[in-house]
C-alpha positions as CSV (number, residue, x, y, z in Angstrom):
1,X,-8.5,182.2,33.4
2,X,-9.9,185.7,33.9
3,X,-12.0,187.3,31.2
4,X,-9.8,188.2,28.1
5,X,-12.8,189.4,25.8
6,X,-11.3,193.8,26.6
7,X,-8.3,192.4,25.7
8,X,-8.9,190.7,22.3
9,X,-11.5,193.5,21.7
10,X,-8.1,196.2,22.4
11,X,-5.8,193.9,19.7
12,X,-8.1,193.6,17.6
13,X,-8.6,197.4,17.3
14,X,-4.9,197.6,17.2
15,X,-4.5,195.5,14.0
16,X,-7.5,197.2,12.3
17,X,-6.5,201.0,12.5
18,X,-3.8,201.9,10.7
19,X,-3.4,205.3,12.0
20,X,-0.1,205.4,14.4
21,X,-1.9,207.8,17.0
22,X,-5.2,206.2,17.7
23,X,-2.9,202.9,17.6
24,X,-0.5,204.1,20.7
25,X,-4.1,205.0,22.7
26,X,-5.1,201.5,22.2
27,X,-1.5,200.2,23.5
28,X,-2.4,202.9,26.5
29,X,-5.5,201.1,27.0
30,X,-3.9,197.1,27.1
31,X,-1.4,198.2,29.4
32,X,-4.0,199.5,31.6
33,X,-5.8,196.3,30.9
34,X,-2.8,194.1,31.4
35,X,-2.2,195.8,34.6
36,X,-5.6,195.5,36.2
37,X,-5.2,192.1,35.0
38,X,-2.0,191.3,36.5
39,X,-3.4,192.5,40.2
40,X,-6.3,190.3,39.9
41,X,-3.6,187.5,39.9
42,X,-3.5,186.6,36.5
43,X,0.2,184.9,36.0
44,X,2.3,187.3,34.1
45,X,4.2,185.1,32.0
46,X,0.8,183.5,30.5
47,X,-0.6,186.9,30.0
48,X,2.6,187.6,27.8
49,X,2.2,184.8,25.6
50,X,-1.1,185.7,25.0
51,X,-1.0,189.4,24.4
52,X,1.5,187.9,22.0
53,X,-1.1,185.3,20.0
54,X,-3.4,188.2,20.0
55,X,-1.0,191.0,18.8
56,X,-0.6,188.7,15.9
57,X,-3.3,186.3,14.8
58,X,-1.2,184.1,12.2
59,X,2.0,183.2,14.3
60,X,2.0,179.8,14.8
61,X,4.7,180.0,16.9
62,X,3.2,181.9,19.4
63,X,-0.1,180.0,19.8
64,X,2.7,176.8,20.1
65,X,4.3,178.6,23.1
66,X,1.5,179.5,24.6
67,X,0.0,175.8,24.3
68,X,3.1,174.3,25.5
69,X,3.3,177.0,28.6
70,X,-0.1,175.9,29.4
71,X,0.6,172.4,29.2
72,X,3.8,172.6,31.2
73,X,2.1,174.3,34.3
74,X,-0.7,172.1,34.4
75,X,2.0,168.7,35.1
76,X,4.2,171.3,37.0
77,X,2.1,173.3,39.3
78,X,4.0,176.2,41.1
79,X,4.0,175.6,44.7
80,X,1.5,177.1,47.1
């Protein structure tokens, strides 16, 4: 997996500031991230789930999705 630590580093400013402006420039800044990410052929939909984990640090539910994604497309791998 490509280097996520600009990406936790982004969330995590995102759930610090309370402030709704300097918020939206961080959300500027992951989707710039996301998409450099995505053309260095990072899978989109595992990027998604974890944008999501990181957005928000206490839902289960999300760390389970992302687990079980994981886990999924290591038994099924996509075809060449």
């Amino acid at each position: 997996m490509a280097d996520l630590s600009k990406l936790r580093n982004l969330y995590w400013q995102i759930r610090y500031h309370r402030n709704k402006s300097i918020k939206r420039r961080y959300y500027r800044y992951v989707f710039k991230e996301k998409q450099r990410l995505i053309e260095s052929g990072v899978d989109h939909e595992e990027l998604r789930l974890i944008c999501r984990v990181l957005a928000n640090r206490i839902n289960v539910h999300a760390e389970k999705r992302l687990e079980d994604y994981r886990k999924n497309r290591s038994e099924n791998p996509p075809f060449s």
